[in-house]
C-alpha positions in Angstrom: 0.0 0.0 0.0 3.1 2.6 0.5 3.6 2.1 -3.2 0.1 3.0 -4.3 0.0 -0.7 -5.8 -2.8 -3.3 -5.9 -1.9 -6.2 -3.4 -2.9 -9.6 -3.8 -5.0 -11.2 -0.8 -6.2 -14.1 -0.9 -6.1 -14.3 -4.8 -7.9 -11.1 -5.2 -6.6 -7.9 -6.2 -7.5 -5.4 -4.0 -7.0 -1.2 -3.7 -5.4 0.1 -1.4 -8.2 1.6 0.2 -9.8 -1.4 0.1 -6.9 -3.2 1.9 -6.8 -0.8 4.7 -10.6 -1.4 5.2 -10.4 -4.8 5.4 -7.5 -4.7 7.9 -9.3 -2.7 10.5 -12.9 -4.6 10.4 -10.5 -7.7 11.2 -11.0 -8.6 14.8 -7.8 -8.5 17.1 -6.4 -11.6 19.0 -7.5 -12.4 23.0 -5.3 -11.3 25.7 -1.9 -13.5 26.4 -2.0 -15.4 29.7 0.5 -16.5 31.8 3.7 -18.4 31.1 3.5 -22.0 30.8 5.6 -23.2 33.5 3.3 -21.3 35.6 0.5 -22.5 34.4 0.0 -26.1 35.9 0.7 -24.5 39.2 -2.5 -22.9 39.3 -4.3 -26.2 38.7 -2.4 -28.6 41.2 -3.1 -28.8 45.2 -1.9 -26.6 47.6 -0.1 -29.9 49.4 1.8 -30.5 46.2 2.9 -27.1 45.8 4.5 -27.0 49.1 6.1 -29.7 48.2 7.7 -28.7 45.4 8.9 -25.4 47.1 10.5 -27.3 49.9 12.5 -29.7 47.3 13.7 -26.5 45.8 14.7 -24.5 49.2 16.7 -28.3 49.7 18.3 -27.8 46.4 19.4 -23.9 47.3 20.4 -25.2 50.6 23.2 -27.8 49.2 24.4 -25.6 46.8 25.1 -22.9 49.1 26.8 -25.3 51.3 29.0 -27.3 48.6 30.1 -23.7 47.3 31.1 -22.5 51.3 33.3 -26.0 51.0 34.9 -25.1 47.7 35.9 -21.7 49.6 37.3 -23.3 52.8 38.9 -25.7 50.4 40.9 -23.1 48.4 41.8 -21.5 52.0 43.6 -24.7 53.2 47.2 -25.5 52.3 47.6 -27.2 48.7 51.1 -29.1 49.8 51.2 -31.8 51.6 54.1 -30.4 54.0 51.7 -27.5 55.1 49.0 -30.0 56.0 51.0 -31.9 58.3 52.5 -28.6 59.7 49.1 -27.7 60.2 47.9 -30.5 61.9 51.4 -30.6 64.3 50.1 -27.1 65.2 46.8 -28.4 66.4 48.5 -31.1 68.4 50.7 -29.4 69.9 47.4 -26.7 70.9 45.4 -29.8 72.4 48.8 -30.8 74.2 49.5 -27.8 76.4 45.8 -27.3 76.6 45.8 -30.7 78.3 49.0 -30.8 80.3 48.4 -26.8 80.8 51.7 -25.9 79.3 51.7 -21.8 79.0 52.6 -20.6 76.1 55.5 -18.6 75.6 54.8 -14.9 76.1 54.5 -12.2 73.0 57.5 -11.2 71.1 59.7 -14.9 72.6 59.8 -17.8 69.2 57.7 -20.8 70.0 60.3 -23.8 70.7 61.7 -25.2 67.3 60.1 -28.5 66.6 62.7 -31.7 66.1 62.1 -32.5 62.5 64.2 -33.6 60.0 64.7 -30.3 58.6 65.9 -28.8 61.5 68.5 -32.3 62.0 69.9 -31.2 58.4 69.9 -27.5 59.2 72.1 -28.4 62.7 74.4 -30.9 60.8 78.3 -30.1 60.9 79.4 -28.7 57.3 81.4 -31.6 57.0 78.1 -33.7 57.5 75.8 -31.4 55.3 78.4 -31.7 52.6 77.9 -35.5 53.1 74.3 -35.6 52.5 74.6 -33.4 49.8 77.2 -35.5 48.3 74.6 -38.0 48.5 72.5 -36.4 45.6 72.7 -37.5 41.6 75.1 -34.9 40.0 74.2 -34.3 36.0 78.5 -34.8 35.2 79.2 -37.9 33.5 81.7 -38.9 35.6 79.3 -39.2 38.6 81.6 -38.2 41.0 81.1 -37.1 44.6 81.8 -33.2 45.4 82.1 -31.0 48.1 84.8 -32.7 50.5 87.9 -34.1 49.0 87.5 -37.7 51.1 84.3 -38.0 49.2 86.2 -37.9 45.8 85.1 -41.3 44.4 84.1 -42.5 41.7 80.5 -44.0 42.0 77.9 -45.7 39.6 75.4 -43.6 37.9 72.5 -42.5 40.3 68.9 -45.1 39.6 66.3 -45.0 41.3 67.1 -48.2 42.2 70.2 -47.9 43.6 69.3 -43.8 44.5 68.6 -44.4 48.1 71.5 -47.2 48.9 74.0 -44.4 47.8 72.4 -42.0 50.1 72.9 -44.2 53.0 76.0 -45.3 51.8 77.4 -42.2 52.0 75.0 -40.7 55.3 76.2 -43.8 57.2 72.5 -45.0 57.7 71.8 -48.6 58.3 68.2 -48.7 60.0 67.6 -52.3 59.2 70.4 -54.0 61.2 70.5 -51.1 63.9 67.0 -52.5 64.9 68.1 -56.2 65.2 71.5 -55.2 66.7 69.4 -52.8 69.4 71.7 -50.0 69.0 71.5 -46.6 67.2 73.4 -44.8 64.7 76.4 -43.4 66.9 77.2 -47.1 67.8 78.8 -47.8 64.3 81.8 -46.2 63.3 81.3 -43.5 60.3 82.3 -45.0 57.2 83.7 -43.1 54.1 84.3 -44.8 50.5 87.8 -43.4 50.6 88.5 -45.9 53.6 86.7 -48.8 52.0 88.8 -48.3 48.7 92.5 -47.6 51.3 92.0 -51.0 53.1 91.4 -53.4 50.1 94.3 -51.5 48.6 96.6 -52.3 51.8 95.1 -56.2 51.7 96.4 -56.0 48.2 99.7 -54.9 49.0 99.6 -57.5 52.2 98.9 -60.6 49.6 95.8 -61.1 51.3 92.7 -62.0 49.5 89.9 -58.9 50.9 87.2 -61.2 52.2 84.3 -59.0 54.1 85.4 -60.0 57.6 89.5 -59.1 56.7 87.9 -56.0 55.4 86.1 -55.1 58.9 89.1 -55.6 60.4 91.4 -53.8 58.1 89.2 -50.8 58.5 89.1 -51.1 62.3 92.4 -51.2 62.4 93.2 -48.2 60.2 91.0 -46.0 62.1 93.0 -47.2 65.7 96.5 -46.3 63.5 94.8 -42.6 62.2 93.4 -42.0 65.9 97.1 -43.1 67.5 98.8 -40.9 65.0 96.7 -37.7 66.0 97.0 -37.9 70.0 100.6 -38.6 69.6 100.8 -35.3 67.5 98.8 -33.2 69.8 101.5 -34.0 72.8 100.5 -37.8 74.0 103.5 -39.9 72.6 102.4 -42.9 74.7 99.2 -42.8 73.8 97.9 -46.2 71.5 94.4 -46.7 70.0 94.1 -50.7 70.6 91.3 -52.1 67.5 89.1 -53.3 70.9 88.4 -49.1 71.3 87.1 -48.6 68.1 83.7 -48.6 67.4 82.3 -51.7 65.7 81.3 -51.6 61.8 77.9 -52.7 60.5 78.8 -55.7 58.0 75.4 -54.9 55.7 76.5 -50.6 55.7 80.1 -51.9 54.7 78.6 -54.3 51.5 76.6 -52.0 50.1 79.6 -49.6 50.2 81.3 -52.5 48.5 78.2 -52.6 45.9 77.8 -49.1 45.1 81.6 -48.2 44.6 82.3 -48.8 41.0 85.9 -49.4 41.6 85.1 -52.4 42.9 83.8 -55.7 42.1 81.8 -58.0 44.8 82.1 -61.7 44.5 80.3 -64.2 47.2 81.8 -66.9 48.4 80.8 -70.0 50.8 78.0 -68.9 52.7 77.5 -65.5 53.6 81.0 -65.0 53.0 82.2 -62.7 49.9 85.0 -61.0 48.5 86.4 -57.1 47.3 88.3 -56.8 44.0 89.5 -53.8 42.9 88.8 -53.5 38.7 92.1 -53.7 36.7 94.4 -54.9 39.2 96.0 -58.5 39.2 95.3 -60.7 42.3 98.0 -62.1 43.5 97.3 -63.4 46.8 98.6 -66.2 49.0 96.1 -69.2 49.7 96.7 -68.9 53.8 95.3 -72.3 54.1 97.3 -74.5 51.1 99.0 -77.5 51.9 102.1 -76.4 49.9 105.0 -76.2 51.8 107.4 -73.7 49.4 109.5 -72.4 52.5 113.5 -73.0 52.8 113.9 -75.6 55.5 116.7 -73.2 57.3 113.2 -71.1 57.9 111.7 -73.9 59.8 114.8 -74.6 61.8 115.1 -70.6 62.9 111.0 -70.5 63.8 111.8 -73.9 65.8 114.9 -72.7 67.8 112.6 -69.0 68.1 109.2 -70.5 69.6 110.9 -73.1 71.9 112.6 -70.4 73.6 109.8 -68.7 74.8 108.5 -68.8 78.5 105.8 -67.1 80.5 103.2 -64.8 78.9 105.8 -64.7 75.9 104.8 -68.3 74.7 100.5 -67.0 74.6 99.9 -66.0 71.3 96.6 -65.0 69.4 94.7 -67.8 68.3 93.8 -66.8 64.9 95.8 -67.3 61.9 95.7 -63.6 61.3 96.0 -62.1 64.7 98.9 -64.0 65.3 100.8 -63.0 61.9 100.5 -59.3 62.8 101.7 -59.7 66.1 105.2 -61.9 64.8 105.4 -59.3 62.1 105.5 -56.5 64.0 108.4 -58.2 65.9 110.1 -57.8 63.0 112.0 -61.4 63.7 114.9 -62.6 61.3 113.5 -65.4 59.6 110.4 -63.7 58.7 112.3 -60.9 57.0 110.9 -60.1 53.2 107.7 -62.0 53.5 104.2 -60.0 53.2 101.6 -60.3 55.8 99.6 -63.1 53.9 102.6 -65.1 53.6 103.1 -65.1 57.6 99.7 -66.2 57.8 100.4 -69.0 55.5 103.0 -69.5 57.7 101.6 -70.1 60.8 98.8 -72.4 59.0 101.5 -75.0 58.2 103.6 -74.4 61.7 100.1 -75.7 63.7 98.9 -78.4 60.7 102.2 -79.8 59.6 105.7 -78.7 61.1 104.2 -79.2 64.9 106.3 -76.3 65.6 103.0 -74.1 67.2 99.8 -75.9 68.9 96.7 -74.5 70.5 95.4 -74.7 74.5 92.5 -73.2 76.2 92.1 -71.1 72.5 95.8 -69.5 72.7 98.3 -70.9 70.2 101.4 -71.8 71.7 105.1 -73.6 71.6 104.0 -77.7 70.4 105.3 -78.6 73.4 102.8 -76.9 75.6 99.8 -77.7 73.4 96.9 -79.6 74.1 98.4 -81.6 71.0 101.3 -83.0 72.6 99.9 -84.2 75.6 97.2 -85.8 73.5 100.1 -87.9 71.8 101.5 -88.5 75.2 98.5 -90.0 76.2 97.4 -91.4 73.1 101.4 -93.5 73.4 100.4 -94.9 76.8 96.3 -95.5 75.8 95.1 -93.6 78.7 92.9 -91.0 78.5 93.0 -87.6 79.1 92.5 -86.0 82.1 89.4 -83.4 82.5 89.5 -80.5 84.0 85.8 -78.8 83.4 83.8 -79.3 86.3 80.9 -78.9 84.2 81.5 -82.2 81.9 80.5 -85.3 84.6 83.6 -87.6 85.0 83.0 -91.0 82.8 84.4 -94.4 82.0 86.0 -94.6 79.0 84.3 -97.0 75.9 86.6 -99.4 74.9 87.0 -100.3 70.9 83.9 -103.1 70.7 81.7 -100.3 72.9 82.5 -97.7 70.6 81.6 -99.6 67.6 78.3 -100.9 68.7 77.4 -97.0 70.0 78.0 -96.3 67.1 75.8 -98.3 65.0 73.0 -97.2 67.5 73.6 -93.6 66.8 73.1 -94.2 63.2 70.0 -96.6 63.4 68.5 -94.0 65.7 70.1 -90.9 63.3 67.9 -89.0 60.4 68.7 -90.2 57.1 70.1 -88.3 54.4 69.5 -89.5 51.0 71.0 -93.0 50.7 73.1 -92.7 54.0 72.4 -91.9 58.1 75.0 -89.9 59.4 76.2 -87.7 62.7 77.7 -84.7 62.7 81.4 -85.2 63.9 81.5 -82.4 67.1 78.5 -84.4 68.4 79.6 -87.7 68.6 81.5 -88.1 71.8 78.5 -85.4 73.7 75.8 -88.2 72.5 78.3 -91.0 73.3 78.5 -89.5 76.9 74.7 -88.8 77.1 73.5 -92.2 75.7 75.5 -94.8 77.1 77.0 -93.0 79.7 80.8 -93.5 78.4 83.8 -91.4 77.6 84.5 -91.9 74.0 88.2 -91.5 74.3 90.8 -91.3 71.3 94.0 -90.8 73.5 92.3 -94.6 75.3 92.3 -96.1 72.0 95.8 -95.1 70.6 94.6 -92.1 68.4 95.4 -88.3 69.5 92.8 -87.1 68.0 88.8 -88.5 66.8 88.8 -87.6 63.2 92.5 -90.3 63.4 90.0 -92.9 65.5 87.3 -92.7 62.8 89.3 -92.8 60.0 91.5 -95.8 60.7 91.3 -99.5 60.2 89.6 -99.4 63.4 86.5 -98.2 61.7 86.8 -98.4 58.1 84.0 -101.0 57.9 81.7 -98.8 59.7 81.9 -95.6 58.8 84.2 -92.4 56.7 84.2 -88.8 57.1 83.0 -86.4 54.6 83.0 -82.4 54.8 79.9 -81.0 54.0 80.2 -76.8 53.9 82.2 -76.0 56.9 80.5 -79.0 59.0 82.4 -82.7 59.0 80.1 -85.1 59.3 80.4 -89.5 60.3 79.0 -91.6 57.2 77.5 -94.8 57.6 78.6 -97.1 55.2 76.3 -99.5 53.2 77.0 -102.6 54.4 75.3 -106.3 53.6 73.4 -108.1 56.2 74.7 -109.6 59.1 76.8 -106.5 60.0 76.0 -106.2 63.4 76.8 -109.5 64.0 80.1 -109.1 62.5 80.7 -106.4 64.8 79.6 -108.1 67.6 82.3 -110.9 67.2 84.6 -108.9 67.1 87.3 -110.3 69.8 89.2 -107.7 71.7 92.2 -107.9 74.8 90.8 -108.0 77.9 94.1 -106.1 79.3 92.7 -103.4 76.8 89.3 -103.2 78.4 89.0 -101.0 81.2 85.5 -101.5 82.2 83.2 -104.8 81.7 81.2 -105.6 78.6 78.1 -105.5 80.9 78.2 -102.0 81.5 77.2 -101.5 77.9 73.3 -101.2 77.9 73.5 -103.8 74.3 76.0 -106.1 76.8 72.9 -106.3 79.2 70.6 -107.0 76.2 68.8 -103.6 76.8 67.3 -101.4 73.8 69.1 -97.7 73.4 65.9 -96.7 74.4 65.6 -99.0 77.7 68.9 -97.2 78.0 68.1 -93.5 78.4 64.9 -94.5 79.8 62.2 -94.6 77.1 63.7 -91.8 75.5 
């Protein structure tokens, strides 16, 4: 119509005048109501409304309460270190509100709180450069700065091996602490310097580094270092003895071992194992070889030497080893030019084949004051020898056909093992003793010592020894049938026989259990 046009309605033209007409005589639309979600509300119950507006106050309700959460939320500490430092603070609140501690007045600091923070803040710097030696460096030689004992070379920093380094290097051994009862300051602080300083002076000594020489080594380095320094601060008679060093934890000192890439770890028998150091030959003496390669005038001079000696002279160390150091540090004659290890091997075949050196009461002395030689003196005139202990009850000693029918009962009543029964050799004359009530006696049967009396013609038919780790054990041999009876013919001197054959419980034609009473 603004264009003064004719326009179609309804298939008609119409005029504009027309149009306009036609638009006002149409009638106009009815009144809008409400909106539609509110119009079901005006047809439902008044106990259904409510109903509805309490489920919506409840919704209002948790939302206001999950957003005041969110807010205290945000307001706590996000690191777990604050948390707990929060939480200490709330102890320690409801402590001295219970024990009514005061609290310290304004303007004083609040006790500082043993944590382990505050341990590594109070460390020495000697110490702190310790533990922070203990961290994986980025250098590709992995070695350890900040103190120049700590300059070793290590392998590269795992997680796997992260935390044995640490305490390594810190000195921590928790574990065995525990089962030994003692803490930390009970163990002598260890460095990797003195680790890799001992097996170097067991190498030069010809001694192959086994972990217990290595404890010792160390010990004993530590008394020198500590002797050295009070004789230079004005005490010249003043001497560390090893006994006054503190003791060395044998797990802290392996992983030392395993961590020091210098070295290699081998085990041996046992719990037993060894310290090499990489690239260097091993040339050590075997201290416990048969081989005799010693100049017989050597023999003859340690002879002369040891059969001289009288008093407290004549006690020497028992050990192989103790025993070395102390005749090399006497410097004698005969031992001139011969490393530590070859002493040691020394001494070995002095006590096992030259008889020159014996052992009583644990000391090794002079043959001729040994328990040894008064065994053969004995063992020449088939008596036995005389007991001291008052603990060990006084018995009669088992003639030859005694011992070998106790000993057929101790193996019928032994555990087998596999095809073969068989005793463990320190526990035969104890059960002998217990059993039957006799005194198995090697010095009575013309042997100085058991392992002789077992191994002869005596007992062949009956039994052979056999080493089994570091135990020695009695074998029964397999024999045919009719054994015991064999045995029980045997005919033996009655001069020999210094009690009757009743006073065996078999003799009396009593059980071995008739004879302990129904054991």
């Amino acid at each position: 119509t603004m264009f003064g046009s004719a326009v179609p309605f309804r298939g008609l033209s119409l005029s504009p005048s027309h149009a306009m007409s036609v638009s006002r005589a149409a009638p106009k639309p009815a009144a809008r109501g409400p909106p539609c979600w509110l119009r079901p509300l005006q047809h439902l119950p008044q106990a259904q409304h409510q109903q509805q507006q309490h489920a919506r106050e409840q919704q209002v309700q948790l939302e206001t309460e999950a957003c005041q959460a969110q807010k205290c939320q945000q307001q706590q500490p996000r690191h777990r270190h604050q948390r707990q430092q929060q939480q200490q603070q709330q102890q320690e609140q409801q402590r001295r509100s219970a024990n009514k501690i005061p609290q310290p007045p304004h303007g004083e600091a609040e006790p500082t709180r043993v944590t382990t923070a505050n341990k590594i803040a109070k460390l020495s710097p000697s110490d702190a450069n310790a533990r922070t030696a203990a961290a994986p460096t980025k250098a590709s030689s992995a070695t350890l700065q900040g103190h120049p004992e700590h300059d070793v070379q290590r392998r590269p920093t795992t997680k796997g091996n992260q935390s044995k380094q640490q305490d390594a290097v810190s000195g921590k051994s928790s574990g065995s602490r525990k089962k030994a009862g003692g803490s930390k300051s009970d163990y002598l602080r260890l460095q990797l310097a003195d680790v890799l300083a001992a097996v170097q002076s067991l190498y030069a000594d010809k001694l192959k580094p086994f972990g217990r020489i290595l404890l010792k080594r160390i010990r004993e380095r530590n008394a020198a270092a500590k002797t050295a320094a009070a004789r230079a601060n004005g005490c010249p008679g003043t001497v560390v003895n090893t006994d006054d060093v503190p003791l060395l934890d044998p797990r802290y000192l392996r992983r030392v071992c395993d961590t020091c890439v210098q070295l290699q770890v081998e085990p041996e028998d046992g719990k037993e194992y060894s310290v090499y150091l990489l690239g260097q030959p091993r040339n050590f003496i075997d201290v416990s070889s048969p081989v005799d390669c010693y100049p017989p005038y050597l023999w003859h001079e340690a002879s002369e030497y040891f059969a001289g000696l009288h008093g407290e002279d004549m006690l020497l160390p028992g050990g192989r080893y103790a025993c070395a150091q102390l005749l090399a540090e006497k410097r004698l004659p005969f031992l001139a030019g011969y490393s530590l290890g070859a002493v040691c091997h020394i001494v070995h075949l002095a006590v096992s084949q030259r008889r020159i050196l014996g052992y009583i009461e644990g000391n090794m002395v002079p043959f001729g004051r040994s328990a040894g030689r008064v065994k053969e003196q004995c063992a020449a005139s088939q008596q036995p020898v005389v007991c001291n202990n008052p603990a060990i009850p006084e018995a009669p000693p088992a003639t030859l056909q005694e011992a070998r029918r106790g000993l057929l009962e101790l193996f019928d009543s032994a555990e087998p093992s596999g095809r073969h029964r068989r005793i463990n050799l320190s526990n035969v004359k104890r059960l002998f003793r217990s059993r039957f009530g006799l005194s198995l006696s090697e010095t009575a049967l013309g042997h100085s010592s058991l392992h002789e009396l077992l191994e002869g013609s005596q007992f062949a038919d009956l039994c052979y020894l056999e080493l089994h780790g570091k135990s020695q054990y009695v074998i029964q041999r397999t024999q045919e049938a009719g054994l015991a009876e064999q045995v029980a013919c045997v005919d033996e001197p009655a001069a020999a026989r210094s009690q009757p054959a009743a006073t065996h419980p078999r003799a009396r034609g009593m059980s071995p259990a008739e004879a302990v009473g129904g054991e």
